[in-house]
N, C-alpha and C positions, 0 to 999 in steps of 0.2 A: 471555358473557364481555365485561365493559368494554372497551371500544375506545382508552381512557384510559393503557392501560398504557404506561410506558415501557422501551422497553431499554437498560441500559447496558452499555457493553463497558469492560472496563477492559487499560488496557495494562500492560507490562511493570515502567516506572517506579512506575505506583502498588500494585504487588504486590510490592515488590525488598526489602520487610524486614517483621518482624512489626507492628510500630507502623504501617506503610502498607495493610495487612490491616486492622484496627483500623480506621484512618481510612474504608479503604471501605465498611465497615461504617455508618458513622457517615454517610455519604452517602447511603447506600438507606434509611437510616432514616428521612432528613430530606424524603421524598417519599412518601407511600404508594402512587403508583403506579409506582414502582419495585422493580419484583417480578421481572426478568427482567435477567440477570447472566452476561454473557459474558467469559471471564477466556483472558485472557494467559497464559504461563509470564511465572515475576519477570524482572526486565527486570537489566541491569549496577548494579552500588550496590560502592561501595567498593574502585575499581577491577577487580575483577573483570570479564569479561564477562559478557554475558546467558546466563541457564541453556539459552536454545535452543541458543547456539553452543556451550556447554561440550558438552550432550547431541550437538549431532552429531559436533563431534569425536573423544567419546567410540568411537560407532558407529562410525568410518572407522579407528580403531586397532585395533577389536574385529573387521571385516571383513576387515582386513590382518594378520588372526591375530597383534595384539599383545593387551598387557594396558594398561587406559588410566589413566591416575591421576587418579583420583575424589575426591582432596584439594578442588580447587575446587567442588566439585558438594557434597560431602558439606554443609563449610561453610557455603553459601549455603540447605542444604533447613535447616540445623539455625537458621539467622538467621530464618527466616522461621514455622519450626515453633517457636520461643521461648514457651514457658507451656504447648503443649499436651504434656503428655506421654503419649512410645510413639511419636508420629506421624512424626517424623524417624527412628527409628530404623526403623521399618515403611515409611518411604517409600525409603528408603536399600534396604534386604533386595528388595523389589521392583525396584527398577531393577538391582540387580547376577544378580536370578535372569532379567531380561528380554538383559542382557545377555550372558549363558552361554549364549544360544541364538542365534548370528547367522546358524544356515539359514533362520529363518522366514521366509515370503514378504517383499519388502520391510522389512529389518527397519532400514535406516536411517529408514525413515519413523517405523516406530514408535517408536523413541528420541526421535525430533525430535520428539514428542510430546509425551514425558513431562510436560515441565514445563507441560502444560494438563493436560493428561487426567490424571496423579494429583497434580502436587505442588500448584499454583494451588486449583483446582476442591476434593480432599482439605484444603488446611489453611482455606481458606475457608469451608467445611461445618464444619470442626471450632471455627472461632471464633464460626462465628453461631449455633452451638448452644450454646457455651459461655452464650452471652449469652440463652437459650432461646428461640431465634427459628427457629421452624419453616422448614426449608428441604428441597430434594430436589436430587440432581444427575444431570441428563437426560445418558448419555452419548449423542453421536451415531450411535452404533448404535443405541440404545434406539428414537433416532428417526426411523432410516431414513433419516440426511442421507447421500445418494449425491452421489458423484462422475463427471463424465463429464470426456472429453478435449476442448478444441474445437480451432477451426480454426486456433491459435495454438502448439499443442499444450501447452496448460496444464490443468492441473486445476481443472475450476468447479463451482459446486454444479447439480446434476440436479435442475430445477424441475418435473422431469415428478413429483414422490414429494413435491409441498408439501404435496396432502392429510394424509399420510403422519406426515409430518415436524410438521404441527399440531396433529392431531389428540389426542396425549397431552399438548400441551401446552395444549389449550383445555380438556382436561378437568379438567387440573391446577389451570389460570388461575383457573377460573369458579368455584371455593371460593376467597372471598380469604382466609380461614383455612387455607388449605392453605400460606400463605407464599410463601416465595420459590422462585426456580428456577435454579442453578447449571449454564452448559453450559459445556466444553470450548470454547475456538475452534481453529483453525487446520488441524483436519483434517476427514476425513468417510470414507467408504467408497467401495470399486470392486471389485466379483464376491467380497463378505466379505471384505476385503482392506483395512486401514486405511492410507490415501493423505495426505499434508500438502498442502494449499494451498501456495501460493506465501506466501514469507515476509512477513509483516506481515497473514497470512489470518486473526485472527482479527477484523478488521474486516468480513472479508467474513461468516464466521458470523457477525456483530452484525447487517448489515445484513440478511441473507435471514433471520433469526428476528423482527428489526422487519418484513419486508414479509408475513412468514405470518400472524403475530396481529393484522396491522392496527394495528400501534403507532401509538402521536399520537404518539410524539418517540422520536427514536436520538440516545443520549447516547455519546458518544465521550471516557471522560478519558485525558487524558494529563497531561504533567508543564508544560508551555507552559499557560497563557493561551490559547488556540486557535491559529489558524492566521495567522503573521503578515504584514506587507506583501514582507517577504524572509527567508531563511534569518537566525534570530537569533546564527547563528554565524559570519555575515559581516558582520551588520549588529546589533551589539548592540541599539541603540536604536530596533528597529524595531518598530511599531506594530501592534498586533491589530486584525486587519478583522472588523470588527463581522457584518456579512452577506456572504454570497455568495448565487449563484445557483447552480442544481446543474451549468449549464454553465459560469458560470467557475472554479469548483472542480474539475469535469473538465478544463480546462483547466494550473489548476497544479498538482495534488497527481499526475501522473507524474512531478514535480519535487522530488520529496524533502518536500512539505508532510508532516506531522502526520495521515495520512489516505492509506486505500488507494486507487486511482482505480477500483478495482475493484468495491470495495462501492456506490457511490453510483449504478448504475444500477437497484439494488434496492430502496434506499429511492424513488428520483425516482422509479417505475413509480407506487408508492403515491402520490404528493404528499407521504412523510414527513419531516417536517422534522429537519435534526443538527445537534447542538448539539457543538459542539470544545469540550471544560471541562476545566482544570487540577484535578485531584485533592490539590493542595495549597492550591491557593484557591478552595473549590469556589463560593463566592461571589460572584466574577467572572463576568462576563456568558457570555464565551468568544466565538465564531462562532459565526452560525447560518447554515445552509446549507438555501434551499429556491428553490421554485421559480421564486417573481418576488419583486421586491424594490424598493422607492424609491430612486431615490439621488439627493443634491445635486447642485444645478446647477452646484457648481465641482469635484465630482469627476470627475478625471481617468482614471486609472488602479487599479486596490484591490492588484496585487500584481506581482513581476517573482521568476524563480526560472530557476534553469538546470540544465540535466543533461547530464553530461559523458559518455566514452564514445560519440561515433558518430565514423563513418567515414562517406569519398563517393565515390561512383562515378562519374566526370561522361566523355560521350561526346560527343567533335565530330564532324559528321559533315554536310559541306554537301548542302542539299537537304534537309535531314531532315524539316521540318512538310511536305514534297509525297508521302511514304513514310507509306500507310496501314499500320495497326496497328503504328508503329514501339517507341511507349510500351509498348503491350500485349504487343512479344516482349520485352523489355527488363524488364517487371513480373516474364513470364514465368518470365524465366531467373532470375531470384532465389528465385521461388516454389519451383520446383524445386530450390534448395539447401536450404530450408527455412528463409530471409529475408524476415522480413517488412520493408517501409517507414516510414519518418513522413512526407519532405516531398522533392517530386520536384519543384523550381522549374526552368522551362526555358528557353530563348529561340531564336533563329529554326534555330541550327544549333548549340543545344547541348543536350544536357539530362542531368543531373546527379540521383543518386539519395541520402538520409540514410537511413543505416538504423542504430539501435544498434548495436554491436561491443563492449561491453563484458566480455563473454566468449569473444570470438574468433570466433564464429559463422559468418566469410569469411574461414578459414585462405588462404595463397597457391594451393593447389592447387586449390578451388574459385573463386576467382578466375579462375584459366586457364580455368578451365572453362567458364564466363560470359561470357569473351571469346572463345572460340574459339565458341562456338554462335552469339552477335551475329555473329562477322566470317563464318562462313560462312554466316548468311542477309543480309548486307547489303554484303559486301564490306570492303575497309581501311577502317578509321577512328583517330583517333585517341582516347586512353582518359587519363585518371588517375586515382589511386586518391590518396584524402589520412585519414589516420587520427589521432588525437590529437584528433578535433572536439567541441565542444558548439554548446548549443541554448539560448537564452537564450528564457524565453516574457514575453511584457508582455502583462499581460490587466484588462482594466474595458469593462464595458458598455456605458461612457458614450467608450469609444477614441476610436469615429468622430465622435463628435461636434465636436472639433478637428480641424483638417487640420494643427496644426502640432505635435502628439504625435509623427508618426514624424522631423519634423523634429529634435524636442527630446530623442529617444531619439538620431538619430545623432550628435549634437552629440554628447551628453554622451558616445557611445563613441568620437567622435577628439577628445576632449578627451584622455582616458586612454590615447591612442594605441592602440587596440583596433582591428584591421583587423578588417570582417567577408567571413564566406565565400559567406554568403546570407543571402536575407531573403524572410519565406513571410507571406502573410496571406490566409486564405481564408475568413472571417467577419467581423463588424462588433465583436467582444470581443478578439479573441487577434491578435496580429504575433508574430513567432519571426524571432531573429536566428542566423547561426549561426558562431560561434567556434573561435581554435584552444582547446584547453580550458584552456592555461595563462592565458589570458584571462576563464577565464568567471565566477572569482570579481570579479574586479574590474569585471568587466560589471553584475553584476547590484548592485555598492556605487556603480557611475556614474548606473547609469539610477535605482535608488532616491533617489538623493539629489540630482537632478532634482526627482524629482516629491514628495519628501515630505521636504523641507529641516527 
């Protein structure tokens, strides 16, 4: 099998009407090593939401023994199914016989589904045949894409089944008259059981199907130019970074980038390069995202992003650096509520914990909990808890090479009268500042507009 191949995953955006079906078509045609086609449910178009939110809401109405109104959902399958006929009406009869049965194991999962596993994946097969273009669509059962829990308690993909999971499709591959290959993203299996990823997962199916067949490139479209220098929705005018490296991109994209942070440790394993490309210009260069990279001698920084949602847990407590393992009952006692950390900056008798809250994750009652365990193995101390916080990240590989970047970062946030709560830096690419979050859009339009006037 050529090693040439590339994957594209397409998102939500470029699936959200029939005419944007069409166009992807027109995409994969314009590469012949574009044989491997990782599809989205359609994404929001025309004020409506995205078919994933409508399908799960649907599920949480049908769970709470109502009946859910399928007017938005019908609509969007019938926009997208436009020319083929039967296939809206047969995708429609299917989702409402899946939804008469909400005993089935997990059955919110598999609603959250649908809009990969039949609607995307079904009217995309039904247009590239229209146009006689040999295609097959690999479900992920087909291929054995398992699921395990990890230490986060999320659902990841099971690399121990790669064999598994390649194997039909190197056999598939290796006739390039056999065509193309349509997979589902966003879910996979666990004990026969269909499981979803976490949201925005079918990035991470794009990326673990590039790292099995050894792909030379992971094409990621979306509706953007690639990934820009900040949120295009705070910063209209902001600039598309030509390259990243796969550690500064792990770096911004748990910040709302264009890109799961998730997927990218699957291609980096391989050395495989991603490409970020607008599906409406597919001609645009986009982002590339790999491993090393050049950069000019006068660049500064390539991007600034922030994410709202954390909370802080900060302990005074004199003596504390002379109190062995005091970090590690304090990590402890979070672990066991089932909180993980980001950034734990301390000083001689303080030290203070970030952890997201964007779900509530350290209700009051676990709270007490956490300080009642601290204060009887260390005695009184004092404690506060501050909620409403974000995280402002500045990342460029070329950071350190000024001393006066973090100068020119706090400038420009007491220019905007922006207090910070902390400031974390524990590599030579990334500083993290930390915000109340009513601050953090305008963090991230002060320090852009510093460094990229």
């Amino acid at each position: 099998m050529s090693k040439e191949l590339t994957v594209c995953k397409f998102g939500g955006t470029s699936l959200a009407t029939a005419a944007r079906f069409e166009n992807v078509i027109d995409i994969l045609q314009g590469d012949p090593f574009r044989r491997v086609v990782v599809v989205s449910a359609p994404g929001d178009y025309d004020g409506v939401k995205k078919m994933t939110s409508l399908l799960i809401d649907a599920s949480k109405v049908v769970s709470h023994g109502g009946t859910p109104n399928l007017k938005s959902i019908k609509t969007r399958i019938y926009q997208v199914c436009k020319g083929i006929e039967g296939l809206g009406d047969e995708l429609i009869s299917n989702l409402e016989k899946e939804l008469s049965s909400p005993t089935v194991p997990y059955f919110n999962d598999l609603i959250a589904s649908f809009g990969e596993r039949k609607i995307s994946s079904k009217v995309l097969e039904a247009r590239m045949r229209k146009r006689n273009l040999p295609v097959k669509i690999f479900d992920p059962k087909q291929l054995n894409f398992q699921l395990i829990i990890n230490e986060q308690g999320d659902r990841v993909p099971d690399m121990r089944y790669a064999y598994e999971i390649n194997a039909p499709l190197e056999e598939h591959l290796s006739n390039p008259s056999s065509g193309f290959v349509i997979i589902p993203g966003f879910y996979g299996y666990m004990e026969g059981h269909l499981r979803t990823l976490p949201r925005g997962g079918s990035d991470i199916t794009g990326a673990v199907i590039a790292n099995l067949i050894g792909a030379e490139c992971y094409e990621n479209w979306t509706d953007q130019n690639g990934l820009s220098r900040a949120d295009p929705k705070l910063v209209p005018n902001a600039q598309t970074i030509p390259e990243l490296t796969f550690l500064e991109a792990r770096e911004l994209t748990p910040f709302g980038f264009k890109l799961h942070p998730d997927s990218l440790p699957y291609v980096s394993e391989k050395n495989i390069p991603v490409l970020v490309k607008n599906s409406f210009h597919p001609d645009v260069s986009g982002t590339r995202i790999q491993r090393f990279r050049v950069s000019s001698g006068n660049e500064t920084i390539v991007g600034v992003a922030a994410k709202k949602g954390y909370s802080q847990y900060g302990i005074y407590l004199l003596g504390m650096n002379d109190r062995k393992g005091f970090g590690r009952y304090v990590f402890e006692a979070f672990e066991r509520e089932g909180v993980a950390y980001e950034h734990s900056p301390t000083g001689n008798d303080f030290m203070s914990i970030w952890f997201p809250d964007s779900k509530n994750s350290l209700p009051n009652e676990k709270r007490l909990l956490i300080e009642r365990e601290l204060k009887r193995r260390f005695g009184p101390f004092e404690s506060i808890w501050n909620d409403d916080l974000a995280v402002v990240a500045v990342v460029g590989q070329n950071y350190n090479r000024d001393p006066m970047n973090s100068a020119r970062i706090e400038t420009a946030l007491a220019k905007g009268s922006i207090s910070t709560y902390m400031t974390s830096q524990c590599n030579k690419i990334s500083r993290f500042y930390g915000v109340h979050a009513n601050d953090a859009d305008n963090a991230v339009r002060a320090i852009h507009n510093e460094f990229f006037k």
